[in-house]
mmCIF entry with sequence, helices, sheets and N, C-alpha, C, O atoms, coordinates in Angstrom:
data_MODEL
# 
_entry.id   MODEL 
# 
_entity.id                         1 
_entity.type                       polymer 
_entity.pdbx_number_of_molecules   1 
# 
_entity_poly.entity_id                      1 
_entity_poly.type                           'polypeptide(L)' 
_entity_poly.nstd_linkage                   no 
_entity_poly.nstd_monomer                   no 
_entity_poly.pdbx_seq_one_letter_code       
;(UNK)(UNK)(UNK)(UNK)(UNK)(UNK)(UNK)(UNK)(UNK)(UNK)(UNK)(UNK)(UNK)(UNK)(UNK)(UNK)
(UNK)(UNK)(UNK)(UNK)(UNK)(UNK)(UNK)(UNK)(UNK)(UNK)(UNK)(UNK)(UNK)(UNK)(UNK)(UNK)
(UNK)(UNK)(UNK)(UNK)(UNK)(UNK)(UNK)(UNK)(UNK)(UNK)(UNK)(UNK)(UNK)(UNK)(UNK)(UNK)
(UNK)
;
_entity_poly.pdbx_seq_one_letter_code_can   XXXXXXXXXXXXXXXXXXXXXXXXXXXXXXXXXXXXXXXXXXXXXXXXX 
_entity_poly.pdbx_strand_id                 A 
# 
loop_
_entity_poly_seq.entity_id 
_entity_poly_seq.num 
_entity_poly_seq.mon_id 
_entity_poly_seq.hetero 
1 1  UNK n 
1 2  UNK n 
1 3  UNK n 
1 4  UNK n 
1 5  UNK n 
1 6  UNK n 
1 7  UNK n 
1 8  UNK n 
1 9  UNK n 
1 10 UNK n 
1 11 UNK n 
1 12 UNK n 
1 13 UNK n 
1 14 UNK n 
1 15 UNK n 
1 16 UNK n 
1 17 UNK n 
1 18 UNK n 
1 19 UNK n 
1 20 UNK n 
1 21 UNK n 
1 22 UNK n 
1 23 UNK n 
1 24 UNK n 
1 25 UNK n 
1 26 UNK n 
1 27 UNK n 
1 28 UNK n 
1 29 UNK n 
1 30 UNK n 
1 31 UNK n 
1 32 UNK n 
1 33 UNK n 
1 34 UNK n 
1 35 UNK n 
1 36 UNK n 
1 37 UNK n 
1 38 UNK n 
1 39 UNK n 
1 40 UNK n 
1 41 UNK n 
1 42 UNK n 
1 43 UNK n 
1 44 UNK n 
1 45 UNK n 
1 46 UNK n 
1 47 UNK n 
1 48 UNK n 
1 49 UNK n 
# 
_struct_asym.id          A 
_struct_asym.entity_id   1 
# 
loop_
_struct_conf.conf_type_id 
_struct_conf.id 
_struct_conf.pdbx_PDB_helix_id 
_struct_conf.beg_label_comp_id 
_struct_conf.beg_label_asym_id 
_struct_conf.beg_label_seq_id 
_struct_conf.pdbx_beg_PDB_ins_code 
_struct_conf.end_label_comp_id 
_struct_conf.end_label_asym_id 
_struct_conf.end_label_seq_id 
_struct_conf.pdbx_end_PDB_ins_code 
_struct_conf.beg_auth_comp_id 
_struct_conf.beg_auth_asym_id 
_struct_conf.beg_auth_seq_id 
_struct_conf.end_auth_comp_id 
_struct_conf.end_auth_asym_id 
_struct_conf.end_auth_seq_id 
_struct_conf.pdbx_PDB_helix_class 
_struct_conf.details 
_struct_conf.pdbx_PDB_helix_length 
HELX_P HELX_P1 AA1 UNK A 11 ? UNK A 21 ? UNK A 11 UNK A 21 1 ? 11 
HELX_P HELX_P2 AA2 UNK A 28 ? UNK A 36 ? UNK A 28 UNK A 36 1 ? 9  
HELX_P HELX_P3 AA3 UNK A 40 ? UNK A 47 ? UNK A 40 UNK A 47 1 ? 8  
# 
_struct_conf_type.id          HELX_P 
_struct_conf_type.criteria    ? 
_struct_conf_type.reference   ? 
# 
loop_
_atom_site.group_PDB 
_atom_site.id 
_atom_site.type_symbol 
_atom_site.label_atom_id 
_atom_site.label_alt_id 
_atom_site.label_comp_id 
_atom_site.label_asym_id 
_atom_site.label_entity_id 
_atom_site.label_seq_id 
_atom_site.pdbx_PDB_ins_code 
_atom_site.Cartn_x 
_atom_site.Cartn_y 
_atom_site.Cartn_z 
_atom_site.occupancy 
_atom_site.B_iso_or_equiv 
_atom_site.pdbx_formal_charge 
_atom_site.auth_seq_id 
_atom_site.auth_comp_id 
_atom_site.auth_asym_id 
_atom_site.auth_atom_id 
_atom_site.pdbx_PDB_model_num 
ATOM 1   N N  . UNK A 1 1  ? 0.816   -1.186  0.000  1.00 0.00 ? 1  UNK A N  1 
ATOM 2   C CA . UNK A 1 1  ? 0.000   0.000   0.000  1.00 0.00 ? 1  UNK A CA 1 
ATOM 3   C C  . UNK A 1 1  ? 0.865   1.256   0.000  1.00 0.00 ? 1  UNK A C  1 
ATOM 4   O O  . UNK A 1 1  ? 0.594   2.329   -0.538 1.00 0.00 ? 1  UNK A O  1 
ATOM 5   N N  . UNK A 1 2  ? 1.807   0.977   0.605  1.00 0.00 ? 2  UNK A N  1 
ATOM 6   C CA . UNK A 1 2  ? 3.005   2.219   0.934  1.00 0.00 ? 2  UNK A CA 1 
ATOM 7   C C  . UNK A 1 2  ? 3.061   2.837   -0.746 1.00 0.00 ? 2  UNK A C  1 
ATOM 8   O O  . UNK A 1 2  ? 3.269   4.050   -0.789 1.00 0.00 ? 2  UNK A O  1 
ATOM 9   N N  . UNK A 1 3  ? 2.951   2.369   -1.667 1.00 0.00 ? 3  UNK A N  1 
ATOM 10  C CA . UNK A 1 3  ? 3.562   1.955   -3.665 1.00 0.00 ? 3  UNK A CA 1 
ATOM 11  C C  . UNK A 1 3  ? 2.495   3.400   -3.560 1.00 0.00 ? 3  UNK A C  1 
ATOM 12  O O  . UNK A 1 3  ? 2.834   4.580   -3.653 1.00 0.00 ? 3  UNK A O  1 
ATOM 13  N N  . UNK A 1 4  ? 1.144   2.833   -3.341 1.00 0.00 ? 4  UNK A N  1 
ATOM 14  C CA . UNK A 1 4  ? -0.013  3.920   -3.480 1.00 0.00 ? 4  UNK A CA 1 
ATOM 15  C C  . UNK A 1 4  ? -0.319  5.282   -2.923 1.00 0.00 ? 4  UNK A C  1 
ATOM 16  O O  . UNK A 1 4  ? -1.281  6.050   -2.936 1.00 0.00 ? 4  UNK A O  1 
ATOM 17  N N  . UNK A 1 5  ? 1.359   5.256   -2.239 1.00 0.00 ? 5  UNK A N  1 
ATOM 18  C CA . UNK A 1 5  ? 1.189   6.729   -1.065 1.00 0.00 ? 5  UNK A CA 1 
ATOM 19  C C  . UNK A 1 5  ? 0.456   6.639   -0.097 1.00 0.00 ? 5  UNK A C  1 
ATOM 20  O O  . UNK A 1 5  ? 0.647   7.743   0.415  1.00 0.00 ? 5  UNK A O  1 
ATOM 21  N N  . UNK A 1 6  ? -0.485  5.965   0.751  1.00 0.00 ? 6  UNK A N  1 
ATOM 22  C CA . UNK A 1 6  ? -1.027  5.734   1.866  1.00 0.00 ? 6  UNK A CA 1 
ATOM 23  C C  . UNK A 1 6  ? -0.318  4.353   2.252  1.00 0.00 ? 6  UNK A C  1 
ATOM 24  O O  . UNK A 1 6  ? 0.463   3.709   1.553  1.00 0.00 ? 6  UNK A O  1 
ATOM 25  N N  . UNK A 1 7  ? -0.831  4.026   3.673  1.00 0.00 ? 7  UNK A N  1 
ATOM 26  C CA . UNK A 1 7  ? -1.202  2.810   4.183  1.00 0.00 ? 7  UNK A CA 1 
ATOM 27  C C  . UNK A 1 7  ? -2.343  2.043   4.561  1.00 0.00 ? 7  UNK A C  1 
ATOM 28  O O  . UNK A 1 7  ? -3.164  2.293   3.678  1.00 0.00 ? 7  UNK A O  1 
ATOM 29  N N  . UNK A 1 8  ? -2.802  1.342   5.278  1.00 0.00 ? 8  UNK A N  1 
ATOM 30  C CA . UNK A 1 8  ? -3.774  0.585   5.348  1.00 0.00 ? 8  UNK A CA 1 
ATOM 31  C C  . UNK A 1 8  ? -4.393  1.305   6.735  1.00 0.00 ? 8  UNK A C  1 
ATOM 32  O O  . UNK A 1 8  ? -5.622  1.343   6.794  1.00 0.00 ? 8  UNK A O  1 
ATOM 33  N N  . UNK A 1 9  ? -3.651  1.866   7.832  1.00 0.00 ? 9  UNK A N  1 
ATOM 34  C CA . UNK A 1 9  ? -3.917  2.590   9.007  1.00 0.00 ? 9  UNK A CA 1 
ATOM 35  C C  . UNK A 1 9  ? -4.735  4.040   8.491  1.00 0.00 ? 9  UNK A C  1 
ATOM 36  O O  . UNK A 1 9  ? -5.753  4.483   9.023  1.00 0.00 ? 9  UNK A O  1 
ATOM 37  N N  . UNK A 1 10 ? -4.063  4.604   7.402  1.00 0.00 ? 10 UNK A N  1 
ATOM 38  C CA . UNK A 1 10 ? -4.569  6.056   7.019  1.00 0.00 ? 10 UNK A CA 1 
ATOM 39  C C  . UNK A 1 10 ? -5.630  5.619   6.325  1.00 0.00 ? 10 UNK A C  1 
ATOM 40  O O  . UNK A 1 10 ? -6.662  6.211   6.640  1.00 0.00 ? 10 UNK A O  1 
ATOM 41  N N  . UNK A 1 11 ? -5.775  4.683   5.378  1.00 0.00 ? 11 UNK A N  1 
ATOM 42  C CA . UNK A 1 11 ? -7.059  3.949   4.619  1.00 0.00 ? 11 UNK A CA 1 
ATOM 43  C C  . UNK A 1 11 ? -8.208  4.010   5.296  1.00 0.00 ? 11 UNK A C  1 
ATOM 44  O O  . UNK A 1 11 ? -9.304  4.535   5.098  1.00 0.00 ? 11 UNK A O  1 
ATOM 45  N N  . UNK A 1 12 ? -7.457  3.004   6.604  1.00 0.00 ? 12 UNK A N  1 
ATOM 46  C CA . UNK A 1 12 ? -9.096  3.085   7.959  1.00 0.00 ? 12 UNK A CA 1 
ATOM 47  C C  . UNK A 1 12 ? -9.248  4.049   8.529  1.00 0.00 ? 12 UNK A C  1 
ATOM 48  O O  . UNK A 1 12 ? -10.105 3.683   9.334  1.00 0.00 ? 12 UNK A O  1 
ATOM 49  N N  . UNK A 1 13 ? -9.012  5.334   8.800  1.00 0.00 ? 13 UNK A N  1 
ATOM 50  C CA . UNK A 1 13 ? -9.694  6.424   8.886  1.00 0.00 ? 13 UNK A CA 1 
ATOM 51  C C  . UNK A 1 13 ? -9.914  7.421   8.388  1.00 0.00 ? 13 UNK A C  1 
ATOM 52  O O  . UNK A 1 13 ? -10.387 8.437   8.896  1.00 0.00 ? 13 UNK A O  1 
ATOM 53  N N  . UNK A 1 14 ? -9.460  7.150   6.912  1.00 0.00 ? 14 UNK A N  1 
ATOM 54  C CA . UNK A 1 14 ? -10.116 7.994   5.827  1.00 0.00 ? 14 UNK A CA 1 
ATOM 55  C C  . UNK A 1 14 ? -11.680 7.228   5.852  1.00 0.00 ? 14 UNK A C  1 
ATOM 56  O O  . UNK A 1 14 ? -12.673 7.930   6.041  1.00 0.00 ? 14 UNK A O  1 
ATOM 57  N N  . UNK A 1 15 ? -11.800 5.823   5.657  1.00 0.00 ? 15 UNK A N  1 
ATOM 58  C CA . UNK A 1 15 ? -12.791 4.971   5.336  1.00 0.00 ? 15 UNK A CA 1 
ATOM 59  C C  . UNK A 1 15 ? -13.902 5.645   6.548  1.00 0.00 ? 15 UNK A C  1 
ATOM 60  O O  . UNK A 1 15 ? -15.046 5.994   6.254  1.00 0.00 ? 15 UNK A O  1 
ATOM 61  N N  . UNK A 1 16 ? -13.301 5.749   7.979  1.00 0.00 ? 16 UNK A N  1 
ATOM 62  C CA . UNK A 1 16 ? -14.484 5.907   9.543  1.00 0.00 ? 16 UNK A CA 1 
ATOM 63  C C  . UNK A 1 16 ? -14.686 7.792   9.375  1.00 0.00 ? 16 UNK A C  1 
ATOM 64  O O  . UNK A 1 16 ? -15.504 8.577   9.855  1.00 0.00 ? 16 UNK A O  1 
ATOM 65  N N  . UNK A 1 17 ? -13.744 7.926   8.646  1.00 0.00 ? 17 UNK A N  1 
ATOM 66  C CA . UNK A 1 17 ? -14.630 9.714   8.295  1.00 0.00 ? 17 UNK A CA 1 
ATOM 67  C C  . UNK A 1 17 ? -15.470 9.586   7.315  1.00 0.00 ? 17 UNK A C  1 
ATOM 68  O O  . UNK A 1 17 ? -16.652 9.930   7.354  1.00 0.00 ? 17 UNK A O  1 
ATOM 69  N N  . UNK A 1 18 ? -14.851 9.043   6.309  1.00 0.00 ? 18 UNK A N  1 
ATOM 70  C CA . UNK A 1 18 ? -16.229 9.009   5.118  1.00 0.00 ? 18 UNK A CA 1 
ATOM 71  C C  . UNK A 1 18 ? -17.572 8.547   5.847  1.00 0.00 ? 18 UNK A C  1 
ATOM 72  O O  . UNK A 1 18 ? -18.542 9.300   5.936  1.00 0.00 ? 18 UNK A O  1 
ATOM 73  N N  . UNK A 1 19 ? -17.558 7.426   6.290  1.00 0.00 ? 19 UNK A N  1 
ATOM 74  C CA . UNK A 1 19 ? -18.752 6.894   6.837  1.00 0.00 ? 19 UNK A CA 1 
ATOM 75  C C  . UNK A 1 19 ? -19.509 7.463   8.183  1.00 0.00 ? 19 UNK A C  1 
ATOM 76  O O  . UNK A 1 19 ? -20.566 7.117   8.711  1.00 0.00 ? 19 UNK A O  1 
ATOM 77  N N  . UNK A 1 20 ? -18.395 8.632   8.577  1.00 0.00 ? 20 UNK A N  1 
ATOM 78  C CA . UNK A 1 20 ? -19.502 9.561   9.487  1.00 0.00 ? 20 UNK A CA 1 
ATOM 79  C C  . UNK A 1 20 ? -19.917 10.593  8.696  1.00 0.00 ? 20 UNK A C  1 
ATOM 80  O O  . UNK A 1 20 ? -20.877 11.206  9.165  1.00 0.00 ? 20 UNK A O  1 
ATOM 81  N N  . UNK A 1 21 ? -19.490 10.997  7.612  1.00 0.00 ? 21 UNK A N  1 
ATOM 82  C CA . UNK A 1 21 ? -20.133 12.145  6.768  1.00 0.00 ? 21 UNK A CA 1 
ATOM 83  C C  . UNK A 1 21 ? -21.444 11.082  5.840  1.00 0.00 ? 21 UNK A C  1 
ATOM 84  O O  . UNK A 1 21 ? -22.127 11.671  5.002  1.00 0.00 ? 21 UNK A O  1 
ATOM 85  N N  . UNK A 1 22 ? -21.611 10.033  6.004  1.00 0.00 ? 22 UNK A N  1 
ATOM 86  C CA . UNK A 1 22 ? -22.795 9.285   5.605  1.00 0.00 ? 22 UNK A CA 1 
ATOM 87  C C  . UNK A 1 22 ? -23.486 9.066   6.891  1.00 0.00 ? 22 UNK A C  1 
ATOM 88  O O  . UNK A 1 22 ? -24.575 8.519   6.717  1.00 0.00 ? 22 UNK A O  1 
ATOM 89  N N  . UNK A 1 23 ? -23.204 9.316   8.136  1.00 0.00 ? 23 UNK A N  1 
ATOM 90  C CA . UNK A 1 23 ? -24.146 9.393   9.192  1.00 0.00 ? 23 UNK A CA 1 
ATOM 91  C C  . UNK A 1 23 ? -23.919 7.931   9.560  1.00 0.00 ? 23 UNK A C  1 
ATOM 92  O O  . UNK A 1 23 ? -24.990 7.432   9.903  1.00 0.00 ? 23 UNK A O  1 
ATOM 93  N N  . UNK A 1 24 ? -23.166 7.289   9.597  1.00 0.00 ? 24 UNK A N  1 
ATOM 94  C CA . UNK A 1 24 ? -22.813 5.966   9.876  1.00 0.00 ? 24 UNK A CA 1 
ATOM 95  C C  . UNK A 1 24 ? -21.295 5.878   10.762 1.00 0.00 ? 24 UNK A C  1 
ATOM 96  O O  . UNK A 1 24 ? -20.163 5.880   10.277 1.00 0.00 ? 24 UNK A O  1 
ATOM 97  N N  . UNK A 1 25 ? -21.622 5.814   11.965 1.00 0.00 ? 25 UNK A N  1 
ATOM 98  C CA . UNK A 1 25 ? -20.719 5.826   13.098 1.00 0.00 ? 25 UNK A CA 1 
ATOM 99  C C  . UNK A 1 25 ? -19.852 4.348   13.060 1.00 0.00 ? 25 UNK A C  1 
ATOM 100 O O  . UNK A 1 25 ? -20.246 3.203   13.281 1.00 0.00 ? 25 UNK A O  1 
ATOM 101 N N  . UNK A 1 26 ? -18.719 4.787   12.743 1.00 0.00 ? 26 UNK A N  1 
ATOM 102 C CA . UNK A 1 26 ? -17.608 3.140   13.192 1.00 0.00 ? 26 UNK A CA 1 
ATOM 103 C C  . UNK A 1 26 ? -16.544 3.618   13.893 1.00 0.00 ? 26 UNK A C  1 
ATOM 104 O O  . UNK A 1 26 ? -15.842 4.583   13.592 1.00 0.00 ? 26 UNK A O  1 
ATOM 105 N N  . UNK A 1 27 ? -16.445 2.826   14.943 1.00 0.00 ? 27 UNK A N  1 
ATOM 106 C CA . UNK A 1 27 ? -15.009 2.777   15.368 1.00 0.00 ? 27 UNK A CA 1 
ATOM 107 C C  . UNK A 1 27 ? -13.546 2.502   14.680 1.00 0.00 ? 27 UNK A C  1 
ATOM 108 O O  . UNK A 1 27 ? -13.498 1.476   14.001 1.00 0.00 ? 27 UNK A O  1 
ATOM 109 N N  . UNK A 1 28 ? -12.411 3.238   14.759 1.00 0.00 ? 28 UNK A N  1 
ATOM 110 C CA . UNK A 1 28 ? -10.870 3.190   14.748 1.00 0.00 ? 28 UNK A CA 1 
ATOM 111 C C  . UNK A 1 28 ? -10.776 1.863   14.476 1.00 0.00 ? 28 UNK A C  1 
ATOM 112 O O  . UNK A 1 28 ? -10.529 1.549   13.312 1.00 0.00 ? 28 UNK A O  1 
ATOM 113 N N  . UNK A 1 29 ? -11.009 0.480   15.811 1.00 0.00 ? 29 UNK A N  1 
ATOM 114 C CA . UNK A 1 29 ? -10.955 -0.735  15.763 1.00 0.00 ? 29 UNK A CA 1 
ATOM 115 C C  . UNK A 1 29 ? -11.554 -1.386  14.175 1.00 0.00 ? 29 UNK A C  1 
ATOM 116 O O  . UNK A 1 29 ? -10.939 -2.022  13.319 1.00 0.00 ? 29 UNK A O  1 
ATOM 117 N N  . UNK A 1 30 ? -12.991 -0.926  14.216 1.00 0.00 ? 30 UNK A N  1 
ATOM 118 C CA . UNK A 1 30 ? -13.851 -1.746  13.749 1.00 0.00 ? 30 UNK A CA 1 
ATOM 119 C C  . UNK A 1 30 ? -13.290 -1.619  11.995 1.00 0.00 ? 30 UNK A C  1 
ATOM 120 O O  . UNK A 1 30 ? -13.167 -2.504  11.148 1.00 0.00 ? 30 UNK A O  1 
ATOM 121 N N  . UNK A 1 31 ? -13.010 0.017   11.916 1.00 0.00 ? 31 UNK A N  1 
ATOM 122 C CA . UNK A 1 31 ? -12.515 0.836   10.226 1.00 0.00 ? 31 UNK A CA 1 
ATOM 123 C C  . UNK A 1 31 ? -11.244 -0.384  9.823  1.00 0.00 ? 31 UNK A C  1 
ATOM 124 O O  . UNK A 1 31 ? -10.952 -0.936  8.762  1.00 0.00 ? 31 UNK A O  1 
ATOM 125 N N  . UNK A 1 32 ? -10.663 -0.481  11.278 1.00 0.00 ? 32 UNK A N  1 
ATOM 126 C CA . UNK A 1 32 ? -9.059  -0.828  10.987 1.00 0.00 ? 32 UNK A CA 1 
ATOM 127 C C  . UNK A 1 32 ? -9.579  -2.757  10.197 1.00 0.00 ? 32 UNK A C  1 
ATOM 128 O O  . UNK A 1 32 ? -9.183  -3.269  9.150  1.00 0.00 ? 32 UNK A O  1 
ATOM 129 N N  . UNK A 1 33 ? -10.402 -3.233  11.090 1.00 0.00 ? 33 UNK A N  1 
ATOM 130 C CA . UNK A 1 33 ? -10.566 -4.506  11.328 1.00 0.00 ? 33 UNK A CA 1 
ATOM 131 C C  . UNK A 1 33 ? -11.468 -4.667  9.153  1.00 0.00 ? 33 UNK A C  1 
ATOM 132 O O  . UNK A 1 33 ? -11.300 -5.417  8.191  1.00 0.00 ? 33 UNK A O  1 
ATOM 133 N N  . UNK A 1 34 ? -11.960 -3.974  9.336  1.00 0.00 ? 34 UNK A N  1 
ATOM 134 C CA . UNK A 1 34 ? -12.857 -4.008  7.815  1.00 0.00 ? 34 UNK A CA 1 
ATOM 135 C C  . UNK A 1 34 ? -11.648 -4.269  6.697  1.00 0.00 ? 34 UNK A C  1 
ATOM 136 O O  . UNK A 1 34 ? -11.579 -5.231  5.932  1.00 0.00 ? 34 UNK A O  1 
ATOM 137 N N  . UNK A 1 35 ? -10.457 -2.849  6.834  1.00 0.00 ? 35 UNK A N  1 
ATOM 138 C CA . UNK A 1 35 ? -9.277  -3.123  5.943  1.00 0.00 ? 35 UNK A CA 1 
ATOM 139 C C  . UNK A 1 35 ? -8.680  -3.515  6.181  1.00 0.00 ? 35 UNK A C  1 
ATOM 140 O O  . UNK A 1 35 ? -7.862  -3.723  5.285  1.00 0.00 ? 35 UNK A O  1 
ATOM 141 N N  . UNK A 1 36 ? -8.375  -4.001  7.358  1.00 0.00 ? 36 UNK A N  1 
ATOM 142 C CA . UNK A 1 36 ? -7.028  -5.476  7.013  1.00 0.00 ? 36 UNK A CA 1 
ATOM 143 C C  . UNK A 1 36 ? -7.964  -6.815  7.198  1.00 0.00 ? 36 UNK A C  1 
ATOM 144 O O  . UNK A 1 36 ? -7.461  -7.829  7.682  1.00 0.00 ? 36 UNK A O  1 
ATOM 145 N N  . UNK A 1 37 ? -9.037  -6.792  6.885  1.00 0.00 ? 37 UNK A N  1 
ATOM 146 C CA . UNK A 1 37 ? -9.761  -8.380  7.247  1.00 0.00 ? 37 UNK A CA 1 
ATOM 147 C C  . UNK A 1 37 ? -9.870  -9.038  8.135  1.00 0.00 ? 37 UNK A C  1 
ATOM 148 O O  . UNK A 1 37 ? -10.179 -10.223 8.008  1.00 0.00 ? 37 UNK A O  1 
ATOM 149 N N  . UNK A 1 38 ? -9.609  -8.366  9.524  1.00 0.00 ? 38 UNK A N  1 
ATOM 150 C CA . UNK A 1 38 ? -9.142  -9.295  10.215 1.00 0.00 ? 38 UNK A CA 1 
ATOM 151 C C  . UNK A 1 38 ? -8.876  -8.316  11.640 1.00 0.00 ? 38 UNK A C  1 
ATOM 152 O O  . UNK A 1 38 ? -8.608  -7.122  11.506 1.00 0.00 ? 38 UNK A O  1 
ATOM 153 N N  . UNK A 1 39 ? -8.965  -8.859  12.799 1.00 0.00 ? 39 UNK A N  1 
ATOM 154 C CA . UNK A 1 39 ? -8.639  -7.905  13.920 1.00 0.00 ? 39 UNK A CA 1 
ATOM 155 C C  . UNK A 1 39 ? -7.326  -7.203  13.312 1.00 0.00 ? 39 UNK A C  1 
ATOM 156 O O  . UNK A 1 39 ? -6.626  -7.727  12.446 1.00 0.00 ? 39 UNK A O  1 
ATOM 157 N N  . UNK A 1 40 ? -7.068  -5.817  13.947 1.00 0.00 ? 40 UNK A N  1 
ATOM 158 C CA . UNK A 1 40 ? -5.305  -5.459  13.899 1.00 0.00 ? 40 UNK A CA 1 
ATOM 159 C C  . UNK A 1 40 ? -4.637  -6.033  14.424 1.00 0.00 ? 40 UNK A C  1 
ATOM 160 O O  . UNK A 1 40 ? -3.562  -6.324  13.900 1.00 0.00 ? 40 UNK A O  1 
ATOM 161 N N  . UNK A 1 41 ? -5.017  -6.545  15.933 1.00 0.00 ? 41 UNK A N  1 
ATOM 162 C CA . UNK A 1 41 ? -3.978  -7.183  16.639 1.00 0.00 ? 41 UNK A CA 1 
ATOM 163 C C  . UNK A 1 41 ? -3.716  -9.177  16.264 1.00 0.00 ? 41 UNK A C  1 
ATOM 164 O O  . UNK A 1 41 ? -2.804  -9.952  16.551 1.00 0.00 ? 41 UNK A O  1 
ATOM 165 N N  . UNK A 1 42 ? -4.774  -9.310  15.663 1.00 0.00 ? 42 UNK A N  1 
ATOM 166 C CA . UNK A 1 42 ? -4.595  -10.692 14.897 1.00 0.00 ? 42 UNK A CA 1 
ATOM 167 C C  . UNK A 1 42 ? -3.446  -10.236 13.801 1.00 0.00 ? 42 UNK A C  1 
ATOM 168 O O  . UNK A 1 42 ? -2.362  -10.817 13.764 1.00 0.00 ? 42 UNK A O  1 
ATOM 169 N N  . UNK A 1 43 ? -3.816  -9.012  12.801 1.00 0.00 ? 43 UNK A N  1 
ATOM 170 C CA . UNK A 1 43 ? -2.752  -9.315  11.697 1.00 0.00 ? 43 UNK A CA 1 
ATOM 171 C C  . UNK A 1 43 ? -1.407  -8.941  11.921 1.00 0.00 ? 43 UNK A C  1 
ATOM 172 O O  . UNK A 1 43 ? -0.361  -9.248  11.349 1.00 0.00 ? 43 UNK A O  1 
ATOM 173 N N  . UNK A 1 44 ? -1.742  -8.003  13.151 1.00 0.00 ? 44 UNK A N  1 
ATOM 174 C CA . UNK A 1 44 ? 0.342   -8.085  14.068 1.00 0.00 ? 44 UNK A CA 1 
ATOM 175 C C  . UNK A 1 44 ? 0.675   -8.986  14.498 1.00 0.00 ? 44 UNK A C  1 
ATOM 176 O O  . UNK A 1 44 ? 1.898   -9.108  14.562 1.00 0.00 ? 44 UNK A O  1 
ATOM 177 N N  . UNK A 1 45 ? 0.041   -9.828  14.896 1.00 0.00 ? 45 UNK A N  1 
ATOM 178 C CA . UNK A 1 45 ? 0.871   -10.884 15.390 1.00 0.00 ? 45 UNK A CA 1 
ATOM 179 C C  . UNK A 1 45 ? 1.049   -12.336 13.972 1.00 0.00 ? 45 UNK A C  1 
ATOM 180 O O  . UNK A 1 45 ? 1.821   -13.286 14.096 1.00 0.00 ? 45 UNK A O  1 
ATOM 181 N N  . UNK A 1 46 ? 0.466   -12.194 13.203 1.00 0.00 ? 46 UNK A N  1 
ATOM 182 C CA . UNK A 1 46 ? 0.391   -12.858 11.679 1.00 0.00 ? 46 UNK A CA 1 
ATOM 183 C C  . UNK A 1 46 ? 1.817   -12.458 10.872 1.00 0.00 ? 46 UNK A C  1 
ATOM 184 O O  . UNK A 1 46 ? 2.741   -13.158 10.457 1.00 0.00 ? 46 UNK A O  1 
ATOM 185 N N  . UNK A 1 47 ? 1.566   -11.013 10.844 1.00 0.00 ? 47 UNK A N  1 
ATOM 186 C CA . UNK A 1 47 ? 2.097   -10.347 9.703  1.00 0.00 ? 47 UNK A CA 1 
ATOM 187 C C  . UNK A 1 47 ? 3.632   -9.719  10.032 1.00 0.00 ? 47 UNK A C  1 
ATOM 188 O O  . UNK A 1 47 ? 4.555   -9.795  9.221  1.00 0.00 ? 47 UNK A O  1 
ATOM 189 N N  . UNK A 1 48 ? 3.756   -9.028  11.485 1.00 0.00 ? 48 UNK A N  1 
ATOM 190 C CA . UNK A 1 48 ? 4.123   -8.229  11.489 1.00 0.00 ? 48 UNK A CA 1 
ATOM 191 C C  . UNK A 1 48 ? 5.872   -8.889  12.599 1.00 0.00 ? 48 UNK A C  1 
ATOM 192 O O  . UNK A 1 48 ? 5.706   -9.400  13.707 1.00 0.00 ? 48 UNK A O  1 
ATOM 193 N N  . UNK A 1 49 ? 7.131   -8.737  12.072 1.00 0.00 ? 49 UNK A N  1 
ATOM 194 C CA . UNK A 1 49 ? 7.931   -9.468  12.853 1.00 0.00 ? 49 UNK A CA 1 
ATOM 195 C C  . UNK A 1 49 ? 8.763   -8.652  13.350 1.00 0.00 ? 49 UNK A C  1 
ATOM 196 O O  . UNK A 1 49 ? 9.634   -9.051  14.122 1.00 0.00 ? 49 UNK A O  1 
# 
Protein backbone atom coordinates (compact mmCIF):
# COMPACT_ATOMS: atom_id res chain seq x y z
CA UNK A 1 0.00 0.00 0.00
CA UNK A 2 3.00 2.22 0.93
CA UNK A 3 3.56 1.95 -3.66
CA UNK A 4 -0.01 3.92 -3.48
CA UNK A 5 1.19 6.73 -1.07
CA UNK A 6 -1.03 5.73 1.87
CA UNK A 7 -1.20 2.81 4.18
CA UNK A 8 -3.77 0.58 5.35
CA UNK A 9 -3.92 2.59 9.01
CA UNK A 10 -4.57 6.06 7.02
CA UNK A 11 -7.06 3.95 4.62
CA UNK A 12 -9.10 3.09 7.96
CA UNK A 13 -9.69 6.42 8.89
CA UNK A 14 -10.12 7.99 5.83
CA UNK A 15 -12.79 4.97 5.34
CA UNK A 16 -14.48 5.91 9.54
CA UNK A 17 -14.63 9.71 8.29
CA UNK A 18 -16.23 9.01 5.12
CA UNK A 19 -18.75 6.89 6.84
CA UNK A 20 -19.50 9.56 9.49
CA UNK A 21 -20.13 12.15 6.77
CA UNK A 22 -22.79 9.29 5.60
CA UNK A 23 -24.15 9.39 9.19
CA UNK A 24 -22.81 5.97 9.88
CA UNK A 25 -20.72 5.83 13.10
CA UNK A 26 -17.61 3.14 13.19
CA UNK A 27 -15.01 2.78 15.37
CA UNK A 28 -10.87 3.19 14.75
CA UNK A 29 -10.95 -0.73 15.76
CA UNK A 30 -13.85 -1.75 13.75
CA UNK A 31 -12.51 0.84 10.23
CA UNK A 32 -9.06 -0.83 10.99
CA UNK A 33 -10.57 -4.51 11.33
CA UNK A 34 -12.86 -4.01 7.82
CA UNK A 35 -9.28 -3.12 5.94
CA UNK A 36 -7.03 -5.48 7.01
CA UNK A 37 -9.76 -8.38 7.25
CA UNK A 38 -9.14 -9.30 10.22
CA UNK A 39 -8.64 -7.91 13.92
CA UNK A 40 -5.31 -5.46 13.90
CA UNK A 41 -3.98 -7.18 16.64
CA UNK A 42 -4.59 -10.69 14.90
CA UNK A 43 -2.75 -9.32 11.70
CA UNK A 44 0.34 -8.08 14.07
CA UNK A 45 0.87 -10.88 15.39
CA UNK A 46 0.39 -12.86 11.68
CA UNK A 47 2.10 -10.35 9.70
CA UNK A 48 4.12 -8.23 11.49
CA UNK A 49 7.93 -9.47 12.85
Amino acid sequence: MNLAGFCRNCLSKWYREEAGKKGIEISDPDAREHVYGMPYSEWKDKYQK
